[in-house]
C-alpha positions in Angstrom: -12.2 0.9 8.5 -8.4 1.6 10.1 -6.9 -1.1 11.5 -3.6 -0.7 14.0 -0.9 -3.4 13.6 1.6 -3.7 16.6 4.7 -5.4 15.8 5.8 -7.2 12.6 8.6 -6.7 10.3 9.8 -3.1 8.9 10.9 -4.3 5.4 7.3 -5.4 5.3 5.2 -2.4 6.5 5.0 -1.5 2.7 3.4 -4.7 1.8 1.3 -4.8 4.6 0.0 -1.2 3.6 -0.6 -2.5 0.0 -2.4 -5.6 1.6 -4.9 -3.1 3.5 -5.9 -0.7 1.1 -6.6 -3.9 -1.3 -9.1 -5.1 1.3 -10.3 -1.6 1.5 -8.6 -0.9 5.3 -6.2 2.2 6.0 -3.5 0.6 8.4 -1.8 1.8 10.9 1.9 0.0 11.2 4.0 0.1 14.8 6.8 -2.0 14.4 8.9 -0.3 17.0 8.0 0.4 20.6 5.8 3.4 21.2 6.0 5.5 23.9 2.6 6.9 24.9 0.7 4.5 22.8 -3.0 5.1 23.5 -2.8 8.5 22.4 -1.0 7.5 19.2 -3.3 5.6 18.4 -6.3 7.6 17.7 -9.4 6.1 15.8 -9.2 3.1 15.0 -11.5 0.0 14.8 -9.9 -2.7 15.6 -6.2 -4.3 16.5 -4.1 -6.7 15.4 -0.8 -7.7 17.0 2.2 -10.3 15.9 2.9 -11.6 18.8 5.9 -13.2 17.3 7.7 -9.4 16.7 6.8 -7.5 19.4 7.7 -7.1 23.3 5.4 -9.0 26.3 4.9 -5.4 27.3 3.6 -3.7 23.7 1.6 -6.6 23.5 0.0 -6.2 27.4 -0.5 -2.9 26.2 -2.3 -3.5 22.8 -4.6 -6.0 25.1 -5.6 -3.5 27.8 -6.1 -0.6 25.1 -8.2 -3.3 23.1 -10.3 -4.5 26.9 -10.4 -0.6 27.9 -12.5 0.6 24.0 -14.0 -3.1 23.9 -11.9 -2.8 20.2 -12.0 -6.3 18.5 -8.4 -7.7 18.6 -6.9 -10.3 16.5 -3.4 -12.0 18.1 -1.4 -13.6 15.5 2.0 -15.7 15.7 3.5 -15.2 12.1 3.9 -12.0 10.7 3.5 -12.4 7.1 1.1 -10.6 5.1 -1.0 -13.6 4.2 -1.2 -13.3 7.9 -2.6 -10.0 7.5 -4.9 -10.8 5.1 -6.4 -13.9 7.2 -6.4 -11.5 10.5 -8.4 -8.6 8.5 -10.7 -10.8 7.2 -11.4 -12.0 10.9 -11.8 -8.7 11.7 -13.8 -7.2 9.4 -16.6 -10.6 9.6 -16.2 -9.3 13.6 -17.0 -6.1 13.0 -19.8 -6.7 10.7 -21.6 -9.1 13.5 -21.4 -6.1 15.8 -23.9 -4.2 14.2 
C-alpha cells in the first residue's frame, strides 16, 4: 500500500517514513508546495493531508485529486506521527471494506 502525505513538518518526514514502513506502507512525504502535483503523484492508494501545515490551495488540490481517482482521503489537524499512525490505520480499515 503507498500512501501520499501533503503537508506536515520537514524535521519529521524521517519519523513519519519510519512510522509507515512499521505499519507496512511506503509513504510518500510533500511538505512543500508542488508544482504539477497530479503527475507527481503517481500510484498511490490513498491520501492523507495536515491540514494544519499546508496551504488552502495544496489542500483543494489534494481533495479534487482524491474526488477525481475516488482515492480514500484522510484530513487531519495535528501533524504528529501519532497522527499518522491513527490516519493509516483509518485508511487501511478503508481500504480493506472496499474490496
Amino acid at each position: 500500500m503507498c500512501v501520499l502525505v501533503v503537508g506536515g513538518m520537514d524535521k519529521l518526514v524521517e519519523d513519519y517514513v519510519k512510522a509507515g514502513e512499521q505499519m507496512g506502507v511506503k509513504l510518500k512525504v510533500f511538505t512543500k508546495r508542488v508544482t504539477d502535483f497530479p503527475s507527481k503523484i503517481g500510484g498511490v492508494d490513498a491520501l492523507i493531508v495536515f491540514t494544519n501545515k499546508v496551504s488552502h490551495p495544496a489542500k483543494n488540490q489534494a481533495v479534487k485529486f482524491s474526488k477525481k481517482t475516488n482515492k480514500p482521503i484522510f484530513l487531519c489537524h495535528s501533524c504528529g506521527v501519532c497522527s499518522l499512525k491513527n490516519a493509516l490505520k483509518e485508511l487501511k480499515y478503508a481500504i480493506e471494506q472496499k474490496r
